[in-house]
DRENBAGU-500501 format. One line per field, with one value per residue: residue number from 1; z, x, y of N, C-alpha, C in turn. Coordinates in pm, whole numbers, plus 50000, padded with zeros to 5 digits. Each point is the difference from the previous one (the first is absolute). Layout:
nr = [NUM;...]
n.c3 = [Z;...]
n.c1 = [X;...]
n.c2 = [Y;...]
ca.c3 = [Z;...]
ca.c1 = [X;...]
ca.c2 = [Y;...]
c.c3 = [Z;...]
c.c1 = [X;...]
c.c2 = [Y;...]
This chain:
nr = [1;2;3;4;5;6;7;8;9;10;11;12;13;14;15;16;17;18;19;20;21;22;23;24;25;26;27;28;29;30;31;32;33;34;35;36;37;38;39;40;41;42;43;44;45;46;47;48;49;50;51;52;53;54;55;56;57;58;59;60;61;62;63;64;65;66;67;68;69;70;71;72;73;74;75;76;77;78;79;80;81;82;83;84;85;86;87;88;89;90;91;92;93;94;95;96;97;98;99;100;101;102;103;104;105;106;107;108;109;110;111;112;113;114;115;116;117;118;119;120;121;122;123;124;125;126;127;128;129;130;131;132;133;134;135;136;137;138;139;140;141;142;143;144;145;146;147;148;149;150;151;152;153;154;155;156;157;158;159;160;161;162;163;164;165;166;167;168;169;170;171;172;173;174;175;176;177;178;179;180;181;182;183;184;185;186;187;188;189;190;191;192;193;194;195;196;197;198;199;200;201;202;203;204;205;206;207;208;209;210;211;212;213;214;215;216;217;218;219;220;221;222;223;224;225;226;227;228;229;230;231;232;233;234;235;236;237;238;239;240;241;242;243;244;245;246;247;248;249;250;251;252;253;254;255;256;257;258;259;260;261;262;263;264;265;266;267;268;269;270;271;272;273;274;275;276;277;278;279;280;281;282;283;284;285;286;287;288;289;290;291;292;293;294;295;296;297;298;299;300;301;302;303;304;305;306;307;308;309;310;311;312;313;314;315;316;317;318;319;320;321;322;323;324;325;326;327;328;329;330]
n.c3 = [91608;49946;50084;49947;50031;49858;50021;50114;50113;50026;50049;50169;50025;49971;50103;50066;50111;49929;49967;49888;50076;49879;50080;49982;50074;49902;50093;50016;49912;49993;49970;49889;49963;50065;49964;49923;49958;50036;50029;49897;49884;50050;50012;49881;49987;50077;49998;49856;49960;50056;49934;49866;50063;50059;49895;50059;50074;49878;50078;50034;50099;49925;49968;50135;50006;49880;50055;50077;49956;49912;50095;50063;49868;50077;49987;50180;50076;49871;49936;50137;50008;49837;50087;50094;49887;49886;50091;50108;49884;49945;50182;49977;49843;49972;50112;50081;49911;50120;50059;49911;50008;50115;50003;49907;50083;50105;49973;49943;50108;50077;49925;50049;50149;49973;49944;50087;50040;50007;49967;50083;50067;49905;49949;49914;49869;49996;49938;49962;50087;50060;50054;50083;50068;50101;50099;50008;50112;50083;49989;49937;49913;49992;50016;50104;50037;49976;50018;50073;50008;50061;50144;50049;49928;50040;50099;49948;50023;50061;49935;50032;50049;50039;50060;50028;50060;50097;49933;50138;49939;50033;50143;49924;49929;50075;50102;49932;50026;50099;50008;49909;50053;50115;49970;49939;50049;49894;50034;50020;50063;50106;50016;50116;50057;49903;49862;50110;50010;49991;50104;50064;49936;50059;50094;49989;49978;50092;50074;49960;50005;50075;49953;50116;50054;50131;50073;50093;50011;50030;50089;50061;50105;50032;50125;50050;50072;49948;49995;50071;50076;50046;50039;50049;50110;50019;49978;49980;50057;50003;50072;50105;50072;49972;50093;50045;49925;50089;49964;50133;49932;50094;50157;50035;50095;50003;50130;50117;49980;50046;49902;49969;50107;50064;49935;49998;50125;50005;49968;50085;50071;50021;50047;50066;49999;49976;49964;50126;49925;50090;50064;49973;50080;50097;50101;49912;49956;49997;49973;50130;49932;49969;50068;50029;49961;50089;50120;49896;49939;50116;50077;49908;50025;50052;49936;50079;49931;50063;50026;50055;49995;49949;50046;49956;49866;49940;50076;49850;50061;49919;50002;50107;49968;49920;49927;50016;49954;49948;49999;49971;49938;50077]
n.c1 = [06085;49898;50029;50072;50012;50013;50160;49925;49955;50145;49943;49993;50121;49887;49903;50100;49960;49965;50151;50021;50034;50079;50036;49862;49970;49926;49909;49884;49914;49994;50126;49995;49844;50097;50110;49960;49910;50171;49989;49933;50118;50130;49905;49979;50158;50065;49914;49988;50100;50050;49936;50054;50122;49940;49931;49955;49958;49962;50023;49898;50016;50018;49866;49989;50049;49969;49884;50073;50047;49874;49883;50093;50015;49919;49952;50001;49919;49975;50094;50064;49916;50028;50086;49948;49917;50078;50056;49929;50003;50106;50004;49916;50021;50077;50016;50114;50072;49987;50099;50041;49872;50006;50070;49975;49948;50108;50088;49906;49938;50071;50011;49841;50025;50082;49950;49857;50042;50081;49901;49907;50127;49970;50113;49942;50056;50126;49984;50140;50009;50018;49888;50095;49895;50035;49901;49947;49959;50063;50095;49932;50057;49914;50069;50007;49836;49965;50061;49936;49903;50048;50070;49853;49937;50130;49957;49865;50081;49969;49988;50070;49929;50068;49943;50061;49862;50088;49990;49962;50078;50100;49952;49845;50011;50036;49893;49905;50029;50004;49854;49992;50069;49942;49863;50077;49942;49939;49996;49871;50103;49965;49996;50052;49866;50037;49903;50001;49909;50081;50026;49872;49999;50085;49906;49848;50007;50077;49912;49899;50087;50051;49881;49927;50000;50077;49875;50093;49869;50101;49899;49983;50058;49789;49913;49916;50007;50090;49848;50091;50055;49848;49976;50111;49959;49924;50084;50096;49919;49964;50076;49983;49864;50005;50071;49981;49877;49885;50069;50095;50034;50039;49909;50125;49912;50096;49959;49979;50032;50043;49908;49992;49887;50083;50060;49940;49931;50112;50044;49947;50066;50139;49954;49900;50139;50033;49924;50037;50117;50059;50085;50103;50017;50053;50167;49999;50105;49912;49888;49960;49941;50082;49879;50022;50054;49984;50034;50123;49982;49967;50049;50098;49989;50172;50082;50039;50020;50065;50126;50060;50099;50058;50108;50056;50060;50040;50009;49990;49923;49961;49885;50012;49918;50003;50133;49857;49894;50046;50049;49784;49920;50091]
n.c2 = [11195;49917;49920;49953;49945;49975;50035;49944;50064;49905;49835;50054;49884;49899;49962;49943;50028;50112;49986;49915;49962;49958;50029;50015;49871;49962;50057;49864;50028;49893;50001;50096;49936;49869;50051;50022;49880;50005;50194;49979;49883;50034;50058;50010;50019;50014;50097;50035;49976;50138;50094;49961;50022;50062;50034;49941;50038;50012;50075;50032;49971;49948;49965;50037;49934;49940;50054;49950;49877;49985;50080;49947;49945;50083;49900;50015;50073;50093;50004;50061;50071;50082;49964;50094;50073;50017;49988;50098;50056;49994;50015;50071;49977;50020;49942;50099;49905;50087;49989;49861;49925;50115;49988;49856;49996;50010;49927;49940;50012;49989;49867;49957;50026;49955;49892;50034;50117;49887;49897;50084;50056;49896;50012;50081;49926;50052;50069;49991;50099;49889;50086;50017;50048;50036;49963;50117;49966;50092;49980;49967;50051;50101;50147;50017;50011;50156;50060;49981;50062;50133;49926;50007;50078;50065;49928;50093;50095;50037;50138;50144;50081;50029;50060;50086;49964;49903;50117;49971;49894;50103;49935;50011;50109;50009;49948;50039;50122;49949;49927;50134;49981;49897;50050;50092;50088;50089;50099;50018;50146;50066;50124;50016;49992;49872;50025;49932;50039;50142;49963;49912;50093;50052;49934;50028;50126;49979;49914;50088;50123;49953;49940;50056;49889;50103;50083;50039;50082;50130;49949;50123;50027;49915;50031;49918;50085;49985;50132;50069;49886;49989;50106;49998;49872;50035;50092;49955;49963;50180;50017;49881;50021;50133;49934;49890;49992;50041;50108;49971;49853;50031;50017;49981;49890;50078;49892;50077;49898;50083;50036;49868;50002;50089;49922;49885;50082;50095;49837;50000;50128;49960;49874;50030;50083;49920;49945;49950;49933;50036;49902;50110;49875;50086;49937;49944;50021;50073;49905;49968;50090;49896;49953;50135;49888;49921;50094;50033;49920;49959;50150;50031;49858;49951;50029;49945;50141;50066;49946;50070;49923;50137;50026;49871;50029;49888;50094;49953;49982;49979;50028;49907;49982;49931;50046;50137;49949;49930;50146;50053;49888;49990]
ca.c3 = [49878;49992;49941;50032;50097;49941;50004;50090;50065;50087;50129;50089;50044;50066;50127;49937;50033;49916;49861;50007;50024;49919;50097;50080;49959;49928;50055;49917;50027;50128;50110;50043;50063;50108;50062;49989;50134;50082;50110;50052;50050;50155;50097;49901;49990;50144;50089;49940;50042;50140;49949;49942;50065;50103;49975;49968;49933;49989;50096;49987;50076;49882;49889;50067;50018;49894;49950;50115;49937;49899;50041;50068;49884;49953;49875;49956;50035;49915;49972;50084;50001;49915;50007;50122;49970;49949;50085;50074;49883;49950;50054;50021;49908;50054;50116;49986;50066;50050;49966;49879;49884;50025;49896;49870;49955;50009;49884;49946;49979;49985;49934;49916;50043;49938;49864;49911;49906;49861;49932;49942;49953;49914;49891;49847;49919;49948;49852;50085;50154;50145;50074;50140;50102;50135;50084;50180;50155;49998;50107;49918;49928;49849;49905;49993;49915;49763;49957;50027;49867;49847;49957;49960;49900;49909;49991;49882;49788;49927;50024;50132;50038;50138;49962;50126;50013;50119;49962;50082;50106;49921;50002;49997;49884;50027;50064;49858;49897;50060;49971;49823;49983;50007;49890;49886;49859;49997;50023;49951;50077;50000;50106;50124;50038;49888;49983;50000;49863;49900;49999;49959;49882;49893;50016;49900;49841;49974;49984;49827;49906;50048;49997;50153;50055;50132;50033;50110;50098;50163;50025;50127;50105;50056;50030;49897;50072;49963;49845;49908;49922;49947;49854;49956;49936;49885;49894;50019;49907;49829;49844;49928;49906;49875;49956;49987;50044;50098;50138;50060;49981;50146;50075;50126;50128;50100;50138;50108;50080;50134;50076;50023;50014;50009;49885;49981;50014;49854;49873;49983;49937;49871;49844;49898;49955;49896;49920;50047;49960;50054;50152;50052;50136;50055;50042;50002;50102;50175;50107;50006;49972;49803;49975;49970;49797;49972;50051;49922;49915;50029;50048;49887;49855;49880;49993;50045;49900;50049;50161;50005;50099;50050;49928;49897;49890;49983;50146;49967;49949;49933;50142;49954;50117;50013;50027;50139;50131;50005;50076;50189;50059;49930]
ca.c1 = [50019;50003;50101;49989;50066;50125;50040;50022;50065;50019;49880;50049;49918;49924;50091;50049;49897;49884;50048;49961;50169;50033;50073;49882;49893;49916;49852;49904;49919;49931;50089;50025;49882;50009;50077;49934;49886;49999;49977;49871;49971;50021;49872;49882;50004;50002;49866;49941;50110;49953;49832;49952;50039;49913;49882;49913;49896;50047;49845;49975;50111;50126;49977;50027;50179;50011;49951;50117;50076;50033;50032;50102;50043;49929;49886;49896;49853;49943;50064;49993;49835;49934;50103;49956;49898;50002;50030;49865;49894;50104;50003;49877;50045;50127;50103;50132;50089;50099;50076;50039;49919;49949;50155;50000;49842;50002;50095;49945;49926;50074;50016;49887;49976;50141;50015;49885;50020;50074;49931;49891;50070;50107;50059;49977;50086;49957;50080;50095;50053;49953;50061;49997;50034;50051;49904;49978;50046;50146;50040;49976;50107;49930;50082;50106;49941;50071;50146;49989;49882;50135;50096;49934;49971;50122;50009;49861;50111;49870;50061;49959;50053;49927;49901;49994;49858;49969;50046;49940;50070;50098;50088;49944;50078;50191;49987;49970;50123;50066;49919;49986;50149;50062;49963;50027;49894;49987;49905;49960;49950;50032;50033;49957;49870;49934;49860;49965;49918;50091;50148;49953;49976;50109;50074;49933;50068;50127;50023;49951;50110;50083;49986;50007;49952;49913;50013;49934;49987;50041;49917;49992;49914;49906;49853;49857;49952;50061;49959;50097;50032;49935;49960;50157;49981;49888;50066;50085;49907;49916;50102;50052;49908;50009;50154;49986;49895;50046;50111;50084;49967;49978;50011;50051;50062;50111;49945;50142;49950;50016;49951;49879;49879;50012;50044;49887;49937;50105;50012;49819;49924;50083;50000;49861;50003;50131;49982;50117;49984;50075;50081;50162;49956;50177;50051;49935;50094;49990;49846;49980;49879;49954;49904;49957;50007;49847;49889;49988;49996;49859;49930;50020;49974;50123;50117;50164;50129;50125;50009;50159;50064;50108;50084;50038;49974;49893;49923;49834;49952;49832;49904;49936;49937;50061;50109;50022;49985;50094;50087;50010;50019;50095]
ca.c2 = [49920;49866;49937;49889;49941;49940;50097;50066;49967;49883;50009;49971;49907;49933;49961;49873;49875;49969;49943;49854;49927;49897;49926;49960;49879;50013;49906;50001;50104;49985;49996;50087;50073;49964;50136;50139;50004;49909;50001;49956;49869;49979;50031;49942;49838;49912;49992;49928;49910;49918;49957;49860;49959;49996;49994;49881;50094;50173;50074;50141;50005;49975;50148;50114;49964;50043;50128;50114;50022;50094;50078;50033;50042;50098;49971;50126;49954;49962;49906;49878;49958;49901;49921;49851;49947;49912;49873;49939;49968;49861;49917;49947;49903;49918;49976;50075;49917;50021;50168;49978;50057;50105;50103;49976;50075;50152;50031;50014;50153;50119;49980;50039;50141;50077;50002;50049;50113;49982;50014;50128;50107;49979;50131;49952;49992;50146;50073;50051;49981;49997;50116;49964;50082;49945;50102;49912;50108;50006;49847;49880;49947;49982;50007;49805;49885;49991;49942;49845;49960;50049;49894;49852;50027;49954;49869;49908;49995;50096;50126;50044;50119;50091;50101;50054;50081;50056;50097;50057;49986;50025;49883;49909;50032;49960;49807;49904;50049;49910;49915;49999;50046;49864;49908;50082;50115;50094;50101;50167;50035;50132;50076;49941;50056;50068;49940;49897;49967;50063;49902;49928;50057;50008;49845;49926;49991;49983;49906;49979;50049;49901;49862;49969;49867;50002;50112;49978;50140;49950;50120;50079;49932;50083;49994;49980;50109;50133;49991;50024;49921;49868;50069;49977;49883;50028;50118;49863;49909;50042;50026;49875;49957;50125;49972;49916;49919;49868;50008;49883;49909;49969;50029;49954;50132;49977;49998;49959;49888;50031;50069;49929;50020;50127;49995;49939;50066;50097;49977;49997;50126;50074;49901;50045;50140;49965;49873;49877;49884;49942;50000;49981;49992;50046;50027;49841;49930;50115;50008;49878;50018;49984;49961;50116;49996;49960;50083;50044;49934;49975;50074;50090;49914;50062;49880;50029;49954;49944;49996;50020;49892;50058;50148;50032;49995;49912;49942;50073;49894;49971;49949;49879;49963;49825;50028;50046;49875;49909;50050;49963;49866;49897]
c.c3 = [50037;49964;50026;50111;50005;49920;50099;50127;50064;50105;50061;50029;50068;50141;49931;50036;49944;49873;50006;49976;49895;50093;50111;49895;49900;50048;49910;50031;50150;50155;50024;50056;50151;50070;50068;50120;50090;50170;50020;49973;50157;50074;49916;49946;50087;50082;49914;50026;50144;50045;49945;50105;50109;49978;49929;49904;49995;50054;50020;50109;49920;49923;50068;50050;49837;49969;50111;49912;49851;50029;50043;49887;49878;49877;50015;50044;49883;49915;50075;50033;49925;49923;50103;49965;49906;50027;50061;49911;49961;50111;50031;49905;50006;50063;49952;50108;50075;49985;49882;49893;50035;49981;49882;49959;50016;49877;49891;49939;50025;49822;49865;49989;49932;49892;49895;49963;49949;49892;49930;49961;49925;49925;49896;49954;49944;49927;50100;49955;50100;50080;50166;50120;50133;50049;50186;50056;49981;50108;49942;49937;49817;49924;50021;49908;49868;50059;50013;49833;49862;49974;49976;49865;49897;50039;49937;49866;50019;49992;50117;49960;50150;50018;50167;50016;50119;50036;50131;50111;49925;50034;49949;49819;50013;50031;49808;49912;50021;49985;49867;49977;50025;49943;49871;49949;50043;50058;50001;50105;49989;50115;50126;49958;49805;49994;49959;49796;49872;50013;49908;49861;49918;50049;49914;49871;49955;50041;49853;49928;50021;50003;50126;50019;50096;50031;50181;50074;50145;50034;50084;50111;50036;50038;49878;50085;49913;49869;49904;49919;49936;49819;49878;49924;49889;49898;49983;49910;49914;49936;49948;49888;49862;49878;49945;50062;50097;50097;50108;50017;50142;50066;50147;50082;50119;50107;50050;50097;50160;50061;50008;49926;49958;49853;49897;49956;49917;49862;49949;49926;49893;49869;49973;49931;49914;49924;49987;49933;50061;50121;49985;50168;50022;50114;50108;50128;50136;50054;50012;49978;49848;49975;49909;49864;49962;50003;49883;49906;50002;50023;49882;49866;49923;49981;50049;49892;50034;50183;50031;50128;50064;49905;49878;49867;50019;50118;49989;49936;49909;50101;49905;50130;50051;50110;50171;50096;50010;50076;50178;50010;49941;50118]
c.c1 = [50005;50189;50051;50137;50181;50004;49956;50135;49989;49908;50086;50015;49983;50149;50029;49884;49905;50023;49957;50157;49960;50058;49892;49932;49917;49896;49924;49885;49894;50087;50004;49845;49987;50081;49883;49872;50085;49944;49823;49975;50011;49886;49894;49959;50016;49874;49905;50062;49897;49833;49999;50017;49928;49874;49971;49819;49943;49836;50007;50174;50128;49989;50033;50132;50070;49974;50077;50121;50026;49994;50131;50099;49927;49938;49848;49880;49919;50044;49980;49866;49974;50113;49922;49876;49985;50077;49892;49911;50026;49980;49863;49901;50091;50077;50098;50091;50084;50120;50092;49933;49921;50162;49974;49860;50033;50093;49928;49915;50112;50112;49914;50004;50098;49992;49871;50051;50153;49951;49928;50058;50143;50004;50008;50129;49989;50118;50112;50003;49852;50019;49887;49993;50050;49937;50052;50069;50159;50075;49987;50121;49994;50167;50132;49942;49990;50127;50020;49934;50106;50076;49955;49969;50103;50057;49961;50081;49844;50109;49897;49995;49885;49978;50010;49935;50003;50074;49991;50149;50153;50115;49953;50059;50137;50019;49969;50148;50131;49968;50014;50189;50036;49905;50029;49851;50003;49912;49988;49916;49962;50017;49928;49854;49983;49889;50003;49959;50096;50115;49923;49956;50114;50106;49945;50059;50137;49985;49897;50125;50082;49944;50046;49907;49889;50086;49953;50025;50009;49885;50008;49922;49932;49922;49899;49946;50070;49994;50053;50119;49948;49970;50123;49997;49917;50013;50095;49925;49954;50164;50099;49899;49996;50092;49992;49869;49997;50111;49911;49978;50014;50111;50000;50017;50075;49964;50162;49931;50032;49887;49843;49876;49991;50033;49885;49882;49989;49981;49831;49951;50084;49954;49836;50016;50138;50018;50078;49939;50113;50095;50101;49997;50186;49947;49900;50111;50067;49914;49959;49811;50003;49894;49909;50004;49862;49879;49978;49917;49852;49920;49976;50004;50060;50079;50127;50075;50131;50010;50130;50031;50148;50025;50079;49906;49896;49899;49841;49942;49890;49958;49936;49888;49994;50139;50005;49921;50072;50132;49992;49957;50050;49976]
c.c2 = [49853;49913;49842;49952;49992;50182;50138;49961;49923;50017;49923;49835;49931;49940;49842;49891;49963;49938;49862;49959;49894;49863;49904;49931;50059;49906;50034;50065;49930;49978;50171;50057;49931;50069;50101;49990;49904;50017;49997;49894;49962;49994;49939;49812;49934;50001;49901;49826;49872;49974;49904;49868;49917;49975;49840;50014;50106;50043;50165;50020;50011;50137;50131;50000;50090;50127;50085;50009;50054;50137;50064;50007;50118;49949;50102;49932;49935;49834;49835;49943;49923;49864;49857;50015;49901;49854;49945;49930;49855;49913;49982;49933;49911;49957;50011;49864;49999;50149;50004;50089;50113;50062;49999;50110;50181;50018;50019;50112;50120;50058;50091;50147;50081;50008;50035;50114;50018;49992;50054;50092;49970;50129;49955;50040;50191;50009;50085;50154;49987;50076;49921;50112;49973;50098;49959;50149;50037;49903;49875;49941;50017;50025;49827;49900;50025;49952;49817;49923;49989;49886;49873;49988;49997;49871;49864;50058;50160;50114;50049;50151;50093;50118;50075;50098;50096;50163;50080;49983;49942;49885;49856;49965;49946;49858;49990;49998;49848;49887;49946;49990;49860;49903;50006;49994;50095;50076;50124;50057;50143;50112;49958;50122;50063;49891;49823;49959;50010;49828;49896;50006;49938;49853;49892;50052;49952;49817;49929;49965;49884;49920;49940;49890;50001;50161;50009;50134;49974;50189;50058;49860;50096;49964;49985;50116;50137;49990;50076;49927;49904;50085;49998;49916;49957;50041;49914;49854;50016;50016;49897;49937;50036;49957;49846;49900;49911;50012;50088;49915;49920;50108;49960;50095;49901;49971;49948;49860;49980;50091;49941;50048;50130;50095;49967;50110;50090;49991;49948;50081;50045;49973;50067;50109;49991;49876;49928;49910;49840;50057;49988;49975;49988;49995;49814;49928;50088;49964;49850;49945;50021;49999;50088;49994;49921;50091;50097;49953;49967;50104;50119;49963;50086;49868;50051;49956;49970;50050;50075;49976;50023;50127;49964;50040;49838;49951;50061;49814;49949;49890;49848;49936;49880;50029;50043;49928;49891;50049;50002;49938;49852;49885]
């Protein structure tokens, strides 16, 4: 039996560390995205740093100094190529002044790079409820990140309610039950290994009924290889759709940012067989290879919607691309 959250039983809780102490600074959103890439500013900005530095004029020599070092922040073969190509290009039109204006020029484009498929994949205005999926591998962080989405979202004044898909895994039901308990919403779940589709069914109707804002599905983690869940998924999309036109009005998939390239590779293929429309990119302030948000961006022509930058409740961020280069290079 489908039920909702509130008048069941108490969920275990959360460890204290993950609470947001009232008692701690309120940083600003770009003090807190300098937190977060501070350990790949350390290595990113300072090399760059010490390139401008040095460089008087900028020569194929400069340019291969640069292309070690974006590399070494996992921007990625592809990326970084067409990064020092379009520099070679500029300097062979244009003389590059020195290592001043070869930063101002990488900021720039990295800038571009971030921010073309913000753009293309803007989200249209939709008739509430917004229904949201969270896709991706297991390990990722998908069920933390609804619950994250949950408290951001009741932070914009929107209503909330959550949707615990991931039916496959009975502790993955219990982390949301907890999630939905300190953001206060609600949710609707059901028996650990019942039908994915049946919950989602009856989450979209009850957030109709309720005049629900934003609806966010926490899904089984899976292989784009395991067509048995990819078919799930599928069955999942036809019955949000059925239900409400046009749903799921996006689909995020969860990437763990520690895991680079490697990661990269994964979400390549996940995304041609699940109609990603965007990047929950976690666990941002563990890896000193942020860079990997560009590689995204450029290589999967997605938009990094948000970043998560720790364990608490608000440690889910909306992604700015202005905001995150300016973080590593200052």
């Amino acid at each position: 039996m489908i039920t909702s959250l509130f008048g069941s039983k108490e969920p275990r809780k959360p460890d204290a560390s993950a609470e947001d102490s009232p008692d701690e600074p309120k940083l600003g959103f770009l003090d807190r995205m300098r937190q977060a890439v501070s350990r790949t500013r350390e290595s990113f900005s300072a090399k760059i740093s010490d390139l401008a530095a040095l460089t008087r004029t900028v020569d194929e020599s400069s340019l291969n100094n640069l292309e070690s070092i974006l590399l070494s922040s996992d921007l990625g073969v592809p990326t970084t190529t067409a990064i020092l190509d379009s520099l070679r290009d500029r300097a062979r039109h244009q003389a590059i002044e020195g290592g001043a204006e070869l930063r101002d020029l990488l900021k720039a484009q990295l800038i571009a790079i971030l921010s073309a498929p913000q753009g293309a994949a803007a989200t249209p205005q939709v008739s509430p409820p917004k229904v949201t999926f969270l896709v991706g591998v297991n390990g990722t962080g998908k069920t933390t990140s609804s619950g994250k989405l949950a408290a951001w979202s009741r932070a914009q004044g929107r209503s909330v309610l959550l949707c615990a898909a991931d039916t496959f895994r009975a502790a993955a039901i219990e982390q949301l039950e907890v999630w939905a308990s300190r953001s206060g919403v609600e949710m609707i779940k059901t028996r650990p290994g019942g039908d994915p589709s049946a919950v989602l069914f009856d989450a979209i109707s009850a957030a109709k009924s309720r005049a629900i804002d934003e609806l966010y599905v926490d899904t089984a983690g899976r292989l784009h290889t395991k067509s048995g869940l990819m078919d799930e998924l599928d069955k999942m999309r036809r019955t949000a759709a059925r239900l409400i036109p046009g749903a799921p009005h996006e689909v995020l998939l969860v990437m763990d940012a520690t895991t680079g390239q490697n990661g990269l590779q994964q979400a390549r293929l996940f995304t041609q067989s699940a109609g990603v429309t965007g990047i929950v990119l976690t666990k941002l302030d563990g890896t000193a290879k942020g860079g990997i948000a560009i590689a995204i961006a450029r290589e999967l022509s997605l938009p990094v919607r948000f970043v998560g930058v720790g364990e608490k409740m608000s440690d889910l961020l909306e992604f700015s691309p202005v905001e995150f280069v300016d973080s590593l290079l200052e």
